[in-house]
C-alpha positions in Angstrom: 16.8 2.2 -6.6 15.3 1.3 -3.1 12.3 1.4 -2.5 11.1 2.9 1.2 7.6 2.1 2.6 5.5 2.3 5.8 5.3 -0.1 8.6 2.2 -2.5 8.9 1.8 -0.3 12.0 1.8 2.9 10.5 -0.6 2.2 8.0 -2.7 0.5 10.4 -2.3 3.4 12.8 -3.6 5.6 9.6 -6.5 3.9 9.4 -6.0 1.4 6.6 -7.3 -2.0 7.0 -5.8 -5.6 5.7 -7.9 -6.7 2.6 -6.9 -10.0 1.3 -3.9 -10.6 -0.5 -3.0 -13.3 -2.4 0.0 -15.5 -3.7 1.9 -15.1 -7.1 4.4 -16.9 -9.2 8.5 -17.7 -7.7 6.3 -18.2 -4.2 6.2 -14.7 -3.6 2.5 -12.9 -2.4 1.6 -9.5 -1.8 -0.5 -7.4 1.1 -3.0 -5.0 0.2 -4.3 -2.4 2.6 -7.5 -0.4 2.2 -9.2 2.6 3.8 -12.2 4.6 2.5 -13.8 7.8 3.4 -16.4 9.4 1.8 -16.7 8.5 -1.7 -13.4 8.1 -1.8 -10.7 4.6 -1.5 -7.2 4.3 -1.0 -4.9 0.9 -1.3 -1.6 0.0 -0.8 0.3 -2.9 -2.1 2.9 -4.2 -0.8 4.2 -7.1 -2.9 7.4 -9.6 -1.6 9.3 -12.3 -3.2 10.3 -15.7 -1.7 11.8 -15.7 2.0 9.2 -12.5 2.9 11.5 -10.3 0.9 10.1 -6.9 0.5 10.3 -6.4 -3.4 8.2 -3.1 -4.1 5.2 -1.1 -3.0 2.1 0.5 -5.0 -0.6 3.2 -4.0 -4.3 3.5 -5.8 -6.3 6.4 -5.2 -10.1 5.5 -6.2 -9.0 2.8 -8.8 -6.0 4.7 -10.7 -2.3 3.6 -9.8 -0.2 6.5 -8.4 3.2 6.6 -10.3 5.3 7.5 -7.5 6.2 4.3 -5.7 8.3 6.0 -3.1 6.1 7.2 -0.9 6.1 8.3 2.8 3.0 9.1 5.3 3.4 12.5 4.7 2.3 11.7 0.8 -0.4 9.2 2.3 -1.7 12.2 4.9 -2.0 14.5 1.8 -4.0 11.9 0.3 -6.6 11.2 3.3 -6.8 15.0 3.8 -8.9 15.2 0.0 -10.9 12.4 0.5 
C-alpha cells in the first residue's frame, strides 16, 4: 500500500509549524508538525528511513492517533474547521 502525504509546503501553508523531531534506529528520523487553535492541537508525523526515504505518515488530534494514515488536505481542512 502507498502511502500519500502533503508537502512541507502545504502543511506549512495550513498553518502547521515544525516542532522538533528527532532521530530513530536504522538512521532513519522523523518530522513532526504542530498547529493549535483554540483548545484544540493537531500533529503530523512524518517519519523516513535512511537516504531521506519517506516511509509513513501519522495524524493526532488533541493527543489520540487518527487510524487513517492516508490522508489528504481535504481530511486535514475538516479537521481545522472543528477546532
Amino acid at each position: 500500500m502507498t502511502t500519500t502525504h502533503l508537502t512541507i509546503e502545504e502543511l506549512t501553508k495550513m498553518g502547521f509549524k515544525e516542532l522538533e523531531g528527532d532521530a530513530l534506529d536504522n538512521n532513519g528520523y522523523y518530522r513532526w508538525w504542530g498547529l493549535q487553535k483554540n483548545d484544540s492541537e493537531l500533529h503530523v508525523t512524518y517519519v523516513y528511513e535512511a537516504g531521506n526515504k519517506f516511509l509513513n505518515a501519522y495524524l493526532e488530534f488533541n493527543g489520540a492517533a487518527l487510524g487513517k494514515k492516508n490522508f489528504s488536505s481535504i481530511d486535514i481542512n475538516i479537521l481545522i474547521e472543528l477546532m
